[in-house]
C-alpha positions as CSV (number, residue, x, y, z in Angstrom):
1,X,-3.0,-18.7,-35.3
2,X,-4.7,-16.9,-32.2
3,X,-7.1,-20.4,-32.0
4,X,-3.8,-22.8,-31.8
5,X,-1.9,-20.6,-29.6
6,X,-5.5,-21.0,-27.0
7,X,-6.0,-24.8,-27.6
8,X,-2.4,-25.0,-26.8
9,X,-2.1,-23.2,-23.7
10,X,-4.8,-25.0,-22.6
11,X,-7.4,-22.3,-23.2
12,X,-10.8,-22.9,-24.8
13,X,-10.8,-23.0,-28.3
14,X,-14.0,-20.8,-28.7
15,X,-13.4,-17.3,-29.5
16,X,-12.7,-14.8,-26.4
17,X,-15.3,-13.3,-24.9
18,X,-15.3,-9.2,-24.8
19,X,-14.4,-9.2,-21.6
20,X,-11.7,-11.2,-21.8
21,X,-10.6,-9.3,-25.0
22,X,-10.6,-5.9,-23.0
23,X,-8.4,-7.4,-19.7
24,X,-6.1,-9.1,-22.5
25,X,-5.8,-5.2,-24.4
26,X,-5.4,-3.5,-21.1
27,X,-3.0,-5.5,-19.0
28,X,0.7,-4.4,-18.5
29,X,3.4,-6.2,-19.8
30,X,5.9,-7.2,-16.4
31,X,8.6,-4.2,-17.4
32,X,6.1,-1.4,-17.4
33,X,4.4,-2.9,-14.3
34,X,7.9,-2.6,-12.5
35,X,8.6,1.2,-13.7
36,X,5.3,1.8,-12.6
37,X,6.1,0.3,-9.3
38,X,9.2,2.3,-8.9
39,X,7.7,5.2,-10.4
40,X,4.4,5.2,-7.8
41,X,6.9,4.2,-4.9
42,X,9.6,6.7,-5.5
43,X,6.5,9.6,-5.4
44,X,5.5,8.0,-2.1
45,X,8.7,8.7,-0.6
46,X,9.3,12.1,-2.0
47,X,5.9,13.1,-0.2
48,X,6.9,11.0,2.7
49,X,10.1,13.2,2.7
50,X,8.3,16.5,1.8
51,X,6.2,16.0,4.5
52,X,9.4,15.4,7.0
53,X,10.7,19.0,5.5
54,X,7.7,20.3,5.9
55,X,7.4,19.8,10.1
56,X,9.5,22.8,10.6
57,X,7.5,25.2,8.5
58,X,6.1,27.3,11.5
59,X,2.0,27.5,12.2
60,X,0.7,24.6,9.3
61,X,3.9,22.8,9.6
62,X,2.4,19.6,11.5
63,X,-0.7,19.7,9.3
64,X,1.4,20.1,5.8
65,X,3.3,16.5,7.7
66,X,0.3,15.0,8.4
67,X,-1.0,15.4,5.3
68,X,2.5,14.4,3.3
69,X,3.0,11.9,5.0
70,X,-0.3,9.8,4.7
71,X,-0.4,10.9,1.3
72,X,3.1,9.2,0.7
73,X,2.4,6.1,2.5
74,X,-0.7,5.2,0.6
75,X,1.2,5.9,-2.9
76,X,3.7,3.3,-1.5
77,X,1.3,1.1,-0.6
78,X,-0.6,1.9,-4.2
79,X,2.5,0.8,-5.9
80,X,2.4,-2.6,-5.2
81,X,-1.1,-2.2,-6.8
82,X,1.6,-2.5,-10.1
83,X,3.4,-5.2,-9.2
84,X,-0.2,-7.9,-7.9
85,X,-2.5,-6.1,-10.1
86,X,-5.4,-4.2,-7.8
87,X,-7.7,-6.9,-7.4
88,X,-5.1,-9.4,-6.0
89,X,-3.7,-7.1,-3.7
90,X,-7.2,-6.8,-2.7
91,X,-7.4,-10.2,-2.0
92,X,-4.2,-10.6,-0.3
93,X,-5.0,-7.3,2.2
94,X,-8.1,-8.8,3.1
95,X,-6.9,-12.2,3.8
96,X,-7.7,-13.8,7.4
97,X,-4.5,-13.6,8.3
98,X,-3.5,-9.6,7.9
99,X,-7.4,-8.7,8.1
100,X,-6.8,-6.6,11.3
101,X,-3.4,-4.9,10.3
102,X,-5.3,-4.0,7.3
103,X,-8.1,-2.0,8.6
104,X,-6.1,-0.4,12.1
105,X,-3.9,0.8,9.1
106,X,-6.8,1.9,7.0
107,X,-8.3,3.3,10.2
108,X,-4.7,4.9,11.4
109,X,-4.8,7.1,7.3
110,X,-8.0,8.5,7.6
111,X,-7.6,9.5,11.0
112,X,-4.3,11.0,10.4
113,X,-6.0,13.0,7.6
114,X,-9.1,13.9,9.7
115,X,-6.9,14.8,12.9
116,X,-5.1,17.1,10.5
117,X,-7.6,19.0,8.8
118,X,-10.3,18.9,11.2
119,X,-9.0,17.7,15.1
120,X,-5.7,19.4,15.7
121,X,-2.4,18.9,15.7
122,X,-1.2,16.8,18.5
123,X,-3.8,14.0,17.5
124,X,-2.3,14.2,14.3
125,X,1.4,13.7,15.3
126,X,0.2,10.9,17.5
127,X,-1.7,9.2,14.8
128,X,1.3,9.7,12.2
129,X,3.5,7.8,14.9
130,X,0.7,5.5,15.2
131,X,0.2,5.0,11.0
132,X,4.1,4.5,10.8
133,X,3.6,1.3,13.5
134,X,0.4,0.1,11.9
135,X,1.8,0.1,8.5
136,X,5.5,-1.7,9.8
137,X,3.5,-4.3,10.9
138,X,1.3,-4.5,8.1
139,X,3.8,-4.6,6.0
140,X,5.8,-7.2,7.8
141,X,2.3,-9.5,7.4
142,X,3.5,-10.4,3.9
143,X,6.8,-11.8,4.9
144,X,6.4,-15.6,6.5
145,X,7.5,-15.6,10.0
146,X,8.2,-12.1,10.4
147,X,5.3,-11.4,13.1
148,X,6.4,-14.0,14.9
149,X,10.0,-13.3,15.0
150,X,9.0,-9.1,15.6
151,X,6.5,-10.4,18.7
152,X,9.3,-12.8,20.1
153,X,11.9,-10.1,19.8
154,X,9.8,-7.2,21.5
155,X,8.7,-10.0,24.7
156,X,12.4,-10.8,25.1
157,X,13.4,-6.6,24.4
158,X,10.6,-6.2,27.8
159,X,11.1,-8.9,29.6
């Protein structure tokens, strides 16, 4: 039954290879990719909002943020890993066209994180405000138009 469902669909009608057995076993159905997406996103803004709470704790306050904070953002960003799969979003990050809002906010995590831990604390606030930019307009690269209509907007907002 397996073999006419293949030549069917278009697929070969040789056996499967092991490989193709394993991604077949371990891929997740489109409801569990979507609580898995909710689930990852919803811890990313919990630490996001821990973080927030966490500013006024007096002496490691800005550090406890810092740290929050980029730890949040990449579990937001790591849900969509759920919804693409990991190496399409991959793919997509690294495309041409978001290349360079992919790696200023790579850049902008890790040196939130090593500004925290290792730099101090006013380097850390600025690269926080500066990881909260880089990802806007990262995110904004996977909706058509939207860099466009944010660069118009800030020009006219200036000029």
């Amino acid at each position: 039954m397996d073999k006419l469902k293949r030549v069917l669909s278009g697929r070969d009608a040789e056996e499967p290879s092991g490989l193709a057995e394993v991604i077949d076993a371990t891929s997740l159905g489109w409801g569990t990719r979507v609580k898995g997406f909710i689930a990852c996103f919803a811890i990313g803004c919990l630490c996001s909002l821990l973080g927030t709470c966490l500013l006024w704790v007096p002496k490691k306050g800005l550090i406890l943020f810092a740290v929050f904070y980029t730890l949040g953002n990449i579990a937001s960003i790591g849900s969509t890993l759920f919804l693409m799969g990991p190496m399409q979003q991959l793919k997509r990050m690294f495309e041409p066209t978001r290349l360079i809002a992919t790696i200023v906010m790579l850049l902008c995590l890790i040196l939130t994180l090593c500004a925290a831990f290792w730099w101090g604390k006013g380097l850390a606030l600025l690269f926080c405000i500066l990881q909260f930019f880089a990802l806007a307009w990262y995110s904004i690269s996977f909706i058509p138009f939207a860099r466009d209509a944010v660069k118009k907007c800030v020009s006219v907002c200036l000029s």
